[in-house]
C-alpha positions as CSV (number, residue, x, y, z in Angstrom):
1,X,18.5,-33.8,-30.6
2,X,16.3,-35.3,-28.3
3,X,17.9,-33.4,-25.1
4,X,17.7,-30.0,-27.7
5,X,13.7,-30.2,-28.6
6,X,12.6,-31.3,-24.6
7,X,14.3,-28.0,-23.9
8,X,12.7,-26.2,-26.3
9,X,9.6,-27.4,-25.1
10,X,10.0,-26.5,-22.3
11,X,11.1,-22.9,-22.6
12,X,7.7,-23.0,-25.1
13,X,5.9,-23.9,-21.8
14,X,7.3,-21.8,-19.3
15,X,6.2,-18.9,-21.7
16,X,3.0,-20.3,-22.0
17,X,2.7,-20.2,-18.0
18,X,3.9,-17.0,-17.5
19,X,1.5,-15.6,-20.0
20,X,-1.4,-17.1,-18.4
21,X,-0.7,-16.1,-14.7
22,X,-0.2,-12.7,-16.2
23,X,-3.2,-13.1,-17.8
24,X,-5.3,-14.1,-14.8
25,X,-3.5,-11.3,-12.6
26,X,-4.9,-8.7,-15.1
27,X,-8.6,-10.1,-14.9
28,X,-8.3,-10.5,-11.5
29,X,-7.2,-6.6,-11.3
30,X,-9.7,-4.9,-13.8
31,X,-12.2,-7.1,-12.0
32,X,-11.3,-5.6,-8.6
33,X,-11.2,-2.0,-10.2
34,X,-14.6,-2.8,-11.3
35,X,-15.8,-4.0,-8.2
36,X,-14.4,-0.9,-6.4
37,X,-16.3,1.2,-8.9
38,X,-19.4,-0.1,-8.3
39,X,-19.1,-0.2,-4.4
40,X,-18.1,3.5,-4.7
41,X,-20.8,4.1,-7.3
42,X,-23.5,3.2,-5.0
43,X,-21.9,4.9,-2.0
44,X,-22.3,8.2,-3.8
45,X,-26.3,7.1,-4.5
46,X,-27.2,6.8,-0.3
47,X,-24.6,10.7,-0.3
48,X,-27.5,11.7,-2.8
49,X,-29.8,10.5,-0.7
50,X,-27.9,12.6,2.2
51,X,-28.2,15.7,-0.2
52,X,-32.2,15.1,-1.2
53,X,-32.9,14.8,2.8
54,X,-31.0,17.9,3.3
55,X,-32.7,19.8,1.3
56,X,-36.3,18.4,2.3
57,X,-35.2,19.3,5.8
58,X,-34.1,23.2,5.3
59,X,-36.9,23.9,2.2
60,X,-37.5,26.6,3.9
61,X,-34.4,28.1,3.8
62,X,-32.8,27.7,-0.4
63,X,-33.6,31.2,-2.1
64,X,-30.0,32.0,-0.8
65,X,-26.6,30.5,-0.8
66,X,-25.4,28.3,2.3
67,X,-22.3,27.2,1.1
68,X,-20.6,26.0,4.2
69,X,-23.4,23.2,3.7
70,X,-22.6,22.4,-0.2
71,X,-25.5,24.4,-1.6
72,X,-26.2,27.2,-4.0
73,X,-29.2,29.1,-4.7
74,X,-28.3,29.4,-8.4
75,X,-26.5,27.5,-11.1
76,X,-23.3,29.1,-10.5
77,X,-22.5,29.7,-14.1
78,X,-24.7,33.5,-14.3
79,X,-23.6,36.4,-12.6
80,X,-25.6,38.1,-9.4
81,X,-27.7,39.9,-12.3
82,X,-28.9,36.5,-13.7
83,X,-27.6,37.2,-17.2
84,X,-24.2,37.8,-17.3
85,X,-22.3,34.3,-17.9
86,X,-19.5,33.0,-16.2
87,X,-16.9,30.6,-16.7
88,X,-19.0,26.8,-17.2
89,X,-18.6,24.5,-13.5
90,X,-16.7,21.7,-14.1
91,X,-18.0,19.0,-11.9
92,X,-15.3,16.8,-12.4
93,X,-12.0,18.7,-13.0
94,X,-11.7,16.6,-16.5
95,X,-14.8,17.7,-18.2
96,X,-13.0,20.9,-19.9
97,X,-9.3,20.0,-18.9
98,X,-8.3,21.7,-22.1
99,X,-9.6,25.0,-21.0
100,X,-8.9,27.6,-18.8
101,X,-12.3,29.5,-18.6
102,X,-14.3,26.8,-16.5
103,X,-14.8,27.0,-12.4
104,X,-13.6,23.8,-10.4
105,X,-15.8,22.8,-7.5
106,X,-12.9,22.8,-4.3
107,X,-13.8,18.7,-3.0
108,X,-10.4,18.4,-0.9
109,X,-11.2,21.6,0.6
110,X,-7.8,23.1,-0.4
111,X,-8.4,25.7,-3.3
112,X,-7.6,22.6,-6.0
113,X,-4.0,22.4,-5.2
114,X,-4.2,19.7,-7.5
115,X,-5.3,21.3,-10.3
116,X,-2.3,22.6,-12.5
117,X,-2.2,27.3,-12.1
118,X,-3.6,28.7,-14.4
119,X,-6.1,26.1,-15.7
120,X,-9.0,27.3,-14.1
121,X,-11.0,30.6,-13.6
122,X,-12.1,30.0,-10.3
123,X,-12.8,27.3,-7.3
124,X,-14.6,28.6,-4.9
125,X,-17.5,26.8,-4.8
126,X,-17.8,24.2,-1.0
127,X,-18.7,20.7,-1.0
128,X,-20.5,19.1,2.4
129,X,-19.3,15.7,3.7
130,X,-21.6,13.2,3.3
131,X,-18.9,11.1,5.6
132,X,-17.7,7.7,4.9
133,X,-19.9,5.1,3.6
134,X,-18.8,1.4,3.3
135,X,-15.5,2.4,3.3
136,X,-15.8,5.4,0.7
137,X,-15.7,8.9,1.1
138,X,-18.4,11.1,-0.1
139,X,-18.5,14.5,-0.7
140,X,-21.6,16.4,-2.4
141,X,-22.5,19.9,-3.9
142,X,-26.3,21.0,-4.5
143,X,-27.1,23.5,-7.7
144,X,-30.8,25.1,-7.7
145,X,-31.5,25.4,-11.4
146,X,-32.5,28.8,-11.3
147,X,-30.4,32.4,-12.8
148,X,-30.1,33.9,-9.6
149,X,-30.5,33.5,-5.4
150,X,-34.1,34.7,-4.6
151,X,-37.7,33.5,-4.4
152,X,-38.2,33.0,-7.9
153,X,-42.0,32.5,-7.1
154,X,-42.0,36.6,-6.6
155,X,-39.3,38.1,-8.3
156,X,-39.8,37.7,-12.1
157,X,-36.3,38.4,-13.1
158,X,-35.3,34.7,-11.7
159,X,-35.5,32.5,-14.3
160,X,-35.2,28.8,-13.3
161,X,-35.9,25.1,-14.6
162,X,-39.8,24.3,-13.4
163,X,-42.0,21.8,-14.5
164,X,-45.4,22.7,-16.3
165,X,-48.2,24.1,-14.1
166,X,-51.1,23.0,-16.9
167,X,-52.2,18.8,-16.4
168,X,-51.9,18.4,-20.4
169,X,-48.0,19.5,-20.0
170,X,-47.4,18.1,-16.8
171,X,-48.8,14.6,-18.1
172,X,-46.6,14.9,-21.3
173,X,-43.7,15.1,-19.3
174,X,-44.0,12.2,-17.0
175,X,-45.9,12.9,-14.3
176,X,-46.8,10.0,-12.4
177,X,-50.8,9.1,-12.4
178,X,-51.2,5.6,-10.2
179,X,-54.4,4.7,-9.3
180,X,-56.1,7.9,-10.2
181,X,-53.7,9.7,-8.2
182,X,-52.3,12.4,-10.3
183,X,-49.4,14.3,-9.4
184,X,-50.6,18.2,-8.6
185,X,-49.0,20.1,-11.2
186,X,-50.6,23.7,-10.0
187,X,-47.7,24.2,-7.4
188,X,-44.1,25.5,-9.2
189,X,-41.0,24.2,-7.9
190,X,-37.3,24.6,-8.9
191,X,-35.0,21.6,-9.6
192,X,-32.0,20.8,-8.0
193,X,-28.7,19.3,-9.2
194,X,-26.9,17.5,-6.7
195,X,-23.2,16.2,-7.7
196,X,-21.7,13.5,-5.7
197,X,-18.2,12.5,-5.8
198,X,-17.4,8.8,-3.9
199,X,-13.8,7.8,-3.3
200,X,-12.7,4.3,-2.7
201,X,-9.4,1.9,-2.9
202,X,-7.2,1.9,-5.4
203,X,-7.8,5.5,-5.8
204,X,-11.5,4.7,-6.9
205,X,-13.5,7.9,-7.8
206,X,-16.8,7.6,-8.8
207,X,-19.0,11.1,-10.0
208,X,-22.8,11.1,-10.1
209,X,-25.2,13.6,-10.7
210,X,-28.8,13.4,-9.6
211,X,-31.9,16.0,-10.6
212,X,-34.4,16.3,-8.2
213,X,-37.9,18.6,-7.7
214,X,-40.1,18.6,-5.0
């Protein structure tokens, strides 16, 4: 009897072991996966700062479409007449997975083989290489908010996302005022989206989306 309970016991304990080791494997892996995340997470923040120093550098140059450089004068989502909608971007590929009327942005650079045929309504819109930062690959698109390609500051038929021009406005909507230096609200000037996609080990992915104005 004695012999028969010790090797129950035992059997009771080797359980017990094996369900904590496979415990601690687990937390050691989703702690790893998080870890991964947030390395790739912040490697997509410095490609978003890539993106924002791109388009500092070629201001000059964003009423039109460059897309061999990840950048697109409009939202993507209106027609060349501004009001005609198209399919929604999804930024992800997951975002509207259910649906077929939605454009993919191409990030492998191969017409999203990956996507399944017939699930999309488009995906031709470029990404630019924001190349590999601690270890993560980065990847980034740039959306003016605005209808249209164009200088909206002239052609009233562009309609895009501004901030206010009056100082009552502007104020209301977070403008910053440190030290009595206010931030000049007379000049307009569009807003940009810039999606970043980071990937990492373990087949870490990491989106982010940043909305800028100059």
């Amino acid at each position: 009897m004695s012999l028969l309970f010790a090797l129950l016991a035992l059997v009771a304990l080797s359980l017990a072991t094996l369900a904590l080791v496979r415990s601690v494997d687990t937390g050691a892996l989703l702690l790893g996966n998080i870890g991964f995340k947030q390395d790739a997470t912040a490697a997509a923040d410095q490609a978003a700062r890539q993106a924002i120093n791109w388009l500092t550098v070629n201001s000059t140059t964003l009423n039109t479409d460059i897309a061999g450089n990840g950048y697109y004068a409009s939202t993507q989502e209106l027609a060349a007449d501004g009001v005609t909608v198209r399919p929604p971007v999804d930024a992800t590929g997951q975002q509207l997975a259910t649906t077929a009327n939605r454009q993919l942005i191409d990030w492998d650079g191969n017409n999203c083989q990956s996507a399944l045929s017939g699930s999309y309504n488009g995906c031709s819109i470029q990404t630019a290489s924001a190349g590999t930062i601690n270890g993560n690959t980065a990847r980034y698109v740039i959306f003016r908010l605005c209808s249209k390609p164009g200088d909206f500051t002239t052609d009233t038929t562009i309609n895009c996302a501004q901030r206010s021009t009056t100082s009552a406005s502007c104020g209301a909507k977070g403008a910053q005022d440190y030290a009595n230096q206010s931030l000049d609200c007379s000049a307009i000037t569009a807003y940009y989206r810039i999606v970043v996609r980071a990937q990492g080990a373990r087949n870490t992915t990491s989106f982010t989306e940043t909305i800028v104005h100059f």
